[in-house]
Backbone and ligand atoms as CSV (ligand in chain L), in Angstrom:
chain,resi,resn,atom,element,x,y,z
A,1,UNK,N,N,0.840,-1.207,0.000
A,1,UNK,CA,C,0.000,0.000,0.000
A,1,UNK,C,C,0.871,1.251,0.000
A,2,UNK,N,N,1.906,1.014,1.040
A,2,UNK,CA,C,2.810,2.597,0.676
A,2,UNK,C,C,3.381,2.784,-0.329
A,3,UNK,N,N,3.740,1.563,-0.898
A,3,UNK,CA,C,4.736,1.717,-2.102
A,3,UNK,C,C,3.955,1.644,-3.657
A,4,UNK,N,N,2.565,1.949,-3.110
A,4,UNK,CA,C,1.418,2.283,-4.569
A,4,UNK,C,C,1.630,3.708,-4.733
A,5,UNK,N,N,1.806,4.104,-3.214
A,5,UNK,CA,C,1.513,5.481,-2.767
A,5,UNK,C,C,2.907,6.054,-3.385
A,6,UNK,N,N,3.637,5.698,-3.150
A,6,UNK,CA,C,4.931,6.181,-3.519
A,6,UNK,C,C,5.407,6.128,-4.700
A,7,UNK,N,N,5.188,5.330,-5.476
A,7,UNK,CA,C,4.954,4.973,-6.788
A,7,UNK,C,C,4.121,5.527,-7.507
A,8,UNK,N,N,2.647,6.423,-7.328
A,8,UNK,CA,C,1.876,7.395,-7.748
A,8,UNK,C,C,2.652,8.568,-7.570
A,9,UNK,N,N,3.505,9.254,-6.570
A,9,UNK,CA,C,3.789,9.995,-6.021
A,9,UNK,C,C,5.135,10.591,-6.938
A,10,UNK,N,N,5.672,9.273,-7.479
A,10,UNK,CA,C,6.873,9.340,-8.450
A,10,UNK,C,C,6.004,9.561,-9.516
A,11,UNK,N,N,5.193,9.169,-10.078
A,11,UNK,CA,C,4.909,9.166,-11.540
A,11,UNK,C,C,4.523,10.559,-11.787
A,12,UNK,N,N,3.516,11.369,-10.557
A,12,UNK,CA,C,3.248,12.952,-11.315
A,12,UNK,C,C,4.681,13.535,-11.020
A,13,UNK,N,N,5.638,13.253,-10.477
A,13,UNK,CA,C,7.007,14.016,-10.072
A,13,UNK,C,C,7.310,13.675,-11.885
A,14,UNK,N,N,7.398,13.037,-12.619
A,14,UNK,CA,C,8.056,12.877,-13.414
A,14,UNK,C,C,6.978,13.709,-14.773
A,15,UNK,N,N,8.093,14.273,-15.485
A,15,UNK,CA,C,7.331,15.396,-16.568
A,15,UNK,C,C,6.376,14.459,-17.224
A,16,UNK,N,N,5.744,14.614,-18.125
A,16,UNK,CA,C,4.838,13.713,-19.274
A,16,UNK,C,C,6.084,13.145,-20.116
A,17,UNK,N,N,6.638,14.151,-20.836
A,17,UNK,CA,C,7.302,13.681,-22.156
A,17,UNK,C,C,9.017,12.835,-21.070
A,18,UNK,N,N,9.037,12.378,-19.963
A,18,UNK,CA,C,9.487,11.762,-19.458
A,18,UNK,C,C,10.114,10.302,-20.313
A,19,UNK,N,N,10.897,9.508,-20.134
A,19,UNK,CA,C,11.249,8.355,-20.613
A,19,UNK,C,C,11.982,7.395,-19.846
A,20,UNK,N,N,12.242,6.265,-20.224
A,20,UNK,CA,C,13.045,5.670,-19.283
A,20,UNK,C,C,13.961,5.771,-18.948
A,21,UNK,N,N,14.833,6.715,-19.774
A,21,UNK,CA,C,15.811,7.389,-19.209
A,21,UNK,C,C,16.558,7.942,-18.442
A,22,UNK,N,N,15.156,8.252,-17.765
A,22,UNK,CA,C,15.376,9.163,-16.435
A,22,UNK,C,C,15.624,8.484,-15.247
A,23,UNK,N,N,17.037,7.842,-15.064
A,23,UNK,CA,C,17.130,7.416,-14.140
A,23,UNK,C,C,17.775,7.936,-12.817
A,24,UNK,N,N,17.432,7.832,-11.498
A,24,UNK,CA,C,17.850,8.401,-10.543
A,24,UNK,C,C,19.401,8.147,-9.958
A,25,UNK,N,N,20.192,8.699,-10.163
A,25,UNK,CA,C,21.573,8.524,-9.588
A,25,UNK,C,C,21.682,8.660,-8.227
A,26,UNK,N,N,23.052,8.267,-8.069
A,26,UNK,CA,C,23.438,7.695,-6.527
A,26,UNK,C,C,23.182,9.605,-5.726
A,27,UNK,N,N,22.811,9.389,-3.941
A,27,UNK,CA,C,23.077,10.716,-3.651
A,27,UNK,C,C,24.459,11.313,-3.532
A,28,UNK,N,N,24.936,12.418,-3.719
A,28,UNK,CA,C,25.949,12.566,-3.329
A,28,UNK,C,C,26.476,14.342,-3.689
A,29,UNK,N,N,27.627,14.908,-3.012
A,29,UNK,CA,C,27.993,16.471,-4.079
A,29,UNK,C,C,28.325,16.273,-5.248
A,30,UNK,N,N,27.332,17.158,-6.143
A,30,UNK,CA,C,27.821,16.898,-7.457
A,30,UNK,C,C,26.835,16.295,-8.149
A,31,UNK,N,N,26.582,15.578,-7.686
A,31,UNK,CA,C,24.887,15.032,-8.241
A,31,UNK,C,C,24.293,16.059,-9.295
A,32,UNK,N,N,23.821,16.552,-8.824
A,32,UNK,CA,C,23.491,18.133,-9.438
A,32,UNK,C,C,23.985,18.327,-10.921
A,33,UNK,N,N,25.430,18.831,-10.888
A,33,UNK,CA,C,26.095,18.935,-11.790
A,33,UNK,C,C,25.506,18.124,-12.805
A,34,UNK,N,N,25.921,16.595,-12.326
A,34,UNK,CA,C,25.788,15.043,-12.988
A,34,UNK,C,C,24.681,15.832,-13.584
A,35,UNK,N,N,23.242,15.363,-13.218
A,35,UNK,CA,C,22.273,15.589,-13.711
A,35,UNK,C,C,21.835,16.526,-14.965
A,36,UNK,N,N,22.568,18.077,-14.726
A,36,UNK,CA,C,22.503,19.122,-15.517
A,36,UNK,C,C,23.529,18.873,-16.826
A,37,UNK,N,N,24.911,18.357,-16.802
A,37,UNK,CA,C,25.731,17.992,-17.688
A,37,UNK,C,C,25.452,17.246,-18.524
A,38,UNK,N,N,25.020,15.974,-18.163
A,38,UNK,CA,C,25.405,14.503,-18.499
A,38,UNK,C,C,24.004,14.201,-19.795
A,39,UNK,N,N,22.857,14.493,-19.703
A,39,UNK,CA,C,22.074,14.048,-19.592
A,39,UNK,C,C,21.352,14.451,-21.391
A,40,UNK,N,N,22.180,15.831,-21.439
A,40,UNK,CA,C,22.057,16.829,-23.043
A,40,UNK,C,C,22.078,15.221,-24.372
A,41,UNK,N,N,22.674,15.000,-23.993
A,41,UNK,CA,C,23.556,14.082,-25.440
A,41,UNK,C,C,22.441,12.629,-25.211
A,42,UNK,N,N,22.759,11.844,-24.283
A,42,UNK,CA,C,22.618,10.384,-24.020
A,42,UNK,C,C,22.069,10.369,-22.672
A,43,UNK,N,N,21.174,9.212,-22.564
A,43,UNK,CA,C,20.907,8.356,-21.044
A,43,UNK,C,C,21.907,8.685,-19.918
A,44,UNK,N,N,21.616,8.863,-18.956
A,44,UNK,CA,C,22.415,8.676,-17.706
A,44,UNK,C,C,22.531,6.979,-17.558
A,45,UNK,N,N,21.881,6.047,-18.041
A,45,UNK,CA,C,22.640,4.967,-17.791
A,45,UNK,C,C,23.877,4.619,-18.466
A,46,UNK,N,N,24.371,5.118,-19.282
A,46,UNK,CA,C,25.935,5.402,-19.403
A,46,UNK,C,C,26.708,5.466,-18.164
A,47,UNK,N,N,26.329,5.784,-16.782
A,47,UNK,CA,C,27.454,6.147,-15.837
A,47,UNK,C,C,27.474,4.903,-14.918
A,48,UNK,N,N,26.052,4.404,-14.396
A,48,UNK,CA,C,26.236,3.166,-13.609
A,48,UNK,C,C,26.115,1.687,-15.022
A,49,UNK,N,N,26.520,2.404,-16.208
A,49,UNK,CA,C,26.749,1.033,-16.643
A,49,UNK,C,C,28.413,0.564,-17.082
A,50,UNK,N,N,28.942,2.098,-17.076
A,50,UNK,CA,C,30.446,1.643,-17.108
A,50,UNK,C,C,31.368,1.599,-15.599
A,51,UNK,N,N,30.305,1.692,-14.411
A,51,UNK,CA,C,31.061,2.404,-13.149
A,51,UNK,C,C,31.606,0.843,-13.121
A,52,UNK,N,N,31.806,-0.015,-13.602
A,52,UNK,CA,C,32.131,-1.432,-13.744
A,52,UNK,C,C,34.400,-1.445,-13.571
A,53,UNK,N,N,33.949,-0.235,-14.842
A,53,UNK,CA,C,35.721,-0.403,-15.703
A,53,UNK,C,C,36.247,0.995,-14.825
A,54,UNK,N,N,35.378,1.649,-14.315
A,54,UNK,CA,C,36.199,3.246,-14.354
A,54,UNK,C,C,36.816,3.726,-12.492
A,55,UNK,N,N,37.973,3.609,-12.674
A,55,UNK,CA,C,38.090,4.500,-11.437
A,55,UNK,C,C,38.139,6.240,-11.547
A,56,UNK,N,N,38.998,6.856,-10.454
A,56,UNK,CA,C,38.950,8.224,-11.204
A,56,UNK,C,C,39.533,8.827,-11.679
A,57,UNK,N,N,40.796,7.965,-12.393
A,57,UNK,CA,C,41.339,8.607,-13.566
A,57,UNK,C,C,40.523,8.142,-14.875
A,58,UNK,N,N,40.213,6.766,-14.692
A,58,UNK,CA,C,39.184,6.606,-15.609
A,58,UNK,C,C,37.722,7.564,-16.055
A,59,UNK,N,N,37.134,7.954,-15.093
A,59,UNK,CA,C,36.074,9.306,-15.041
A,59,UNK,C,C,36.724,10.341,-15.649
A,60,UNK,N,N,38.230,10.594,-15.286
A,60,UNK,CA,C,38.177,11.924,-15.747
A,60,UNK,C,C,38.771,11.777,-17.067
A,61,UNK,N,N,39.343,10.763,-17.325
A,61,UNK,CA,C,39.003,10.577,-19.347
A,61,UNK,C,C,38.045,10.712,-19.588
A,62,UNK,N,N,37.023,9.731,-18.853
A,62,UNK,CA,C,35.635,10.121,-19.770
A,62,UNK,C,C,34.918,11.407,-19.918
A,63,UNK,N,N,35.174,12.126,-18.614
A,63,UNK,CA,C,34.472,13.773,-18.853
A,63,UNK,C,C,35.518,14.464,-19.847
A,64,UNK,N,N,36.920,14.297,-19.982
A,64,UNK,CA,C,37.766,14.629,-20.727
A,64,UNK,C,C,37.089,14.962,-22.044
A,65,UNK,N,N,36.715,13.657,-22.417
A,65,UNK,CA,C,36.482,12.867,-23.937
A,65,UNK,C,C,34.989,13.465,-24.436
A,66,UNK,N,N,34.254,13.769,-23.356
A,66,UNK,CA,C,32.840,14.125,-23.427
A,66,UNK,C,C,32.814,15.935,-24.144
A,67,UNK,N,N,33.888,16.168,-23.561
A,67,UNK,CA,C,33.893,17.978,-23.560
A,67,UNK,C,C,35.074,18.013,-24.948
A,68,UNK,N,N,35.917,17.060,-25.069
A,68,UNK,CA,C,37.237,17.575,-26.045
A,68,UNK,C,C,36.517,16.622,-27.123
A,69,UNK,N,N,36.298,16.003,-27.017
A,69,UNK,CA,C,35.336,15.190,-28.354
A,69,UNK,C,C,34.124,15.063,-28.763
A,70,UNK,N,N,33.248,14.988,-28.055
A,70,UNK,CA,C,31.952,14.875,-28.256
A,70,UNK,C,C,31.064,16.278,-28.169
A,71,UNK,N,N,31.833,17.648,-27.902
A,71,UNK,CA,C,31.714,18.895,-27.316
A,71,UNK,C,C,30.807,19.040,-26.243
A,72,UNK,N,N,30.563,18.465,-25.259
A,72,UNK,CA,C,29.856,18.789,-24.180
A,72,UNK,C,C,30.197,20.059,-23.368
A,73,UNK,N,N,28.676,21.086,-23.239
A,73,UNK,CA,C,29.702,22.064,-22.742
A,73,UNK,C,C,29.622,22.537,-21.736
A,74,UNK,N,N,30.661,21.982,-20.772
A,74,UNK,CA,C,30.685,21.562,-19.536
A,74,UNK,C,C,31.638,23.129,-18.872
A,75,UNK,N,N,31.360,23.291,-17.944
A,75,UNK,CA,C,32.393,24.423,-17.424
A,75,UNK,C,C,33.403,24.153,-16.550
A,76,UNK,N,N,34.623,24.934,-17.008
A,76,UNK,CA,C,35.603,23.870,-16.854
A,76,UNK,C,C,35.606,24.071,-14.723
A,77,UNK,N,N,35.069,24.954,-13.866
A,77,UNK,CA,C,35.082,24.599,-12.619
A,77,UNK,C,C,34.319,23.696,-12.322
A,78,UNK,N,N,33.504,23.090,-13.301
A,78,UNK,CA,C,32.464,21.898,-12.951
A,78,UNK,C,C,33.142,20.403,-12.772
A,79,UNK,N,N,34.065,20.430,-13.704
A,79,UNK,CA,C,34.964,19.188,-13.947
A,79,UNK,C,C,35.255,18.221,-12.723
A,80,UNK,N,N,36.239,19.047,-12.361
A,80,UNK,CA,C,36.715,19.095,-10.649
A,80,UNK,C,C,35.333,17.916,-9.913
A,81,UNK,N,N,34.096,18.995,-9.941
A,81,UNK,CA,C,33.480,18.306,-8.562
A,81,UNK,C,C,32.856,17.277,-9.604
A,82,UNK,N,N,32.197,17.068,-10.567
A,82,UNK,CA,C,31.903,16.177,-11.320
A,82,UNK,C,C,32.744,14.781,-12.389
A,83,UNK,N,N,33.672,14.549,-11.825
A,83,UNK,CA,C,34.522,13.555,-11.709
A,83,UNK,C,C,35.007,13.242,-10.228
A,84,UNK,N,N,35.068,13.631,-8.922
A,84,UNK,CA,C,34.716,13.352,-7.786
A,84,UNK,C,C,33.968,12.906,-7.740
A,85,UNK,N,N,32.317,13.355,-7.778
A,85,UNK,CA,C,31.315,12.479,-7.796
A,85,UNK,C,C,31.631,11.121,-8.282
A,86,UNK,N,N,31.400,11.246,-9.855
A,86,UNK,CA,C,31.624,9.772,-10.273
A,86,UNK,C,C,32.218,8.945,-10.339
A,87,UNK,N,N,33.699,9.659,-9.400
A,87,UNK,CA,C,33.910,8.505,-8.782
A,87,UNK,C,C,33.716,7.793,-7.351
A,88,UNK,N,N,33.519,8.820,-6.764
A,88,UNK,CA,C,32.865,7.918,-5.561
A,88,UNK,C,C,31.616,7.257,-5.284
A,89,UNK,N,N,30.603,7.698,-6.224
A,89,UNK,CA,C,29.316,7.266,-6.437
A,89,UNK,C,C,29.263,5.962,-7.361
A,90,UNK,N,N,30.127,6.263,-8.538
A,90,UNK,CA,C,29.925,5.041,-9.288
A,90,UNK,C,C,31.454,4.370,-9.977
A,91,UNK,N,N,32.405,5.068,-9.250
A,91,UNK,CA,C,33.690,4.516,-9.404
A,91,UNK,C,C,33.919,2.777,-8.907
A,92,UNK,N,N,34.867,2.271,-9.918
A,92,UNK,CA,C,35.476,1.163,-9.475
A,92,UNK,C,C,36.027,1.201,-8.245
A,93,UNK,N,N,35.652,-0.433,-7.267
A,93,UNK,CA,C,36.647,-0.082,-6.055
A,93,UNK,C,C,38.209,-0.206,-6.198
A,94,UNK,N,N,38.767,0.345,-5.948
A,94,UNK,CA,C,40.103,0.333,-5.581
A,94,UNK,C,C,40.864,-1.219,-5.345
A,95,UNK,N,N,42.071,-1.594,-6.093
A,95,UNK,CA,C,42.096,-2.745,-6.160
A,95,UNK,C,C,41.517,-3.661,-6.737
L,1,LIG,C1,C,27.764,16.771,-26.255
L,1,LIG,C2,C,27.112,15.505,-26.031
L,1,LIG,C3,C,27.491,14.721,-24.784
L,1,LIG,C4,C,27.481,15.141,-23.474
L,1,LIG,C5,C,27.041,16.481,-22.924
L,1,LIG,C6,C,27.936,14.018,-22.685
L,1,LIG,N1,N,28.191,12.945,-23.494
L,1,LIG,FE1,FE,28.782,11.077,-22.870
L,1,LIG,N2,N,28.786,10.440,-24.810
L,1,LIG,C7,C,28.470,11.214,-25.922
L,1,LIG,C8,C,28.622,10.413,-27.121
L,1,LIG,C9,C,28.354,10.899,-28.543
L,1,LIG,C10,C,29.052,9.129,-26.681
L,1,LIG,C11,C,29.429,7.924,-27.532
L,1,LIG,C12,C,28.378,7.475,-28.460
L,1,LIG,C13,C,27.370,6.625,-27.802
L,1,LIG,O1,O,27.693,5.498,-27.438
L,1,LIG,O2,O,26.211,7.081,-27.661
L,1,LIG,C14,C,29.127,9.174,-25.231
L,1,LIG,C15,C,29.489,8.105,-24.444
L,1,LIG,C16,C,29.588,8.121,-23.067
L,1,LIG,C17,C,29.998,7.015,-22.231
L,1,LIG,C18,C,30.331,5.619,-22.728
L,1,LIG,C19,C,31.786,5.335,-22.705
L,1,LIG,C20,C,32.550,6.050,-23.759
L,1,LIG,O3,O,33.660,6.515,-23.446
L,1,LIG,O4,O,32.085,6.170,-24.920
L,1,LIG,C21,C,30.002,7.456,-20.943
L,1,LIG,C22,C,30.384,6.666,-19.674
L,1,LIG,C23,C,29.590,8.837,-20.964
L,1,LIG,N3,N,29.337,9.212,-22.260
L,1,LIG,C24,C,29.480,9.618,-19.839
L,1,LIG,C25,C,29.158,10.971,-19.858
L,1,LIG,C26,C,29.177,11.814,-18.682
L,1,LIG,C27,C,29.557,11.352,-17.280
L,1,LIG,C28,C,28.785,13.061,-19.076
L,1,LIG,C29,C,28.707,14.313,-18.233
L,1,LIG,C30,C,29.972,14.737,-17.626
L,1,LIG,C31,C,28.533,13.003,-20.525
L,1,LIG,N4,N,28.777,11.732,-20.950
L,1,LIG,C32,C,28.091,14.067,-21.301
L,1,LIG,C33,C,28.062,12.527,-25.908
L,1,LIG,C34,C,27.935,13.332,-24.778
């Protein structure tokens, strides 16, 4: 019963022209960013589907690659806290 409730409660939170796309990322600083950056081009499941291979030098190729190749246009004080995030949210463990 709560989780009908909560589950109604998500669905008007989510716009109409909504998709499955919209998936909710880990909490954390930076989140934010994530959300506002990431999301222009492709799915956010791009991030918990490679957090498999990437630590955070690995992340910060990929935001690298996102902004110097793919032109994402990211600001460059954003970088910083948005490769922190991903890696502690969805970074490889260590070892
Ligand atoms: C300007 C468009 C654009 C933006 C903005 C963008 N990406 Fe991408 N991203 C791409 C394209 C294009 C690909 C590769 C083609 C594909 O597979 O869809 C890609 C692929 C990826 C991949 C798959 C691995 C790889 O290296 O190809 C990851 C992970 C990824 N993006 C993460 C991110 C993150 C994190 C952000 C925010 C910091 C971001 N992207 C913002 C365009 C973008």
């Amino acid at each position: 019963m709560k989780n009908a409730v909560a589950a109604a409660l998500l669905l008007l939170a989510v716009p109409a022209h909504a998709d499955e796309s919209q998936i909710q990322l880990r909490e954390g600083p930076g989140r934010v960013l994530v959300q506002a950056n990431c999301i222009t081009c492709h799915s956010l499941d791009y991030i918990p589907m490679n957090s498999v291979f990437l630590d955070h030098a690995g992340w910060q190729k990929v935001v690298d690659k996102m902004i110097r190749v793919m032109g994402a246009p990211i600001r460059p004080e954003d970088v910083g806290p948005i490769v922190d995030y991903l890696a502690a949210a969805y970074g490889r463990p260590a070892g």
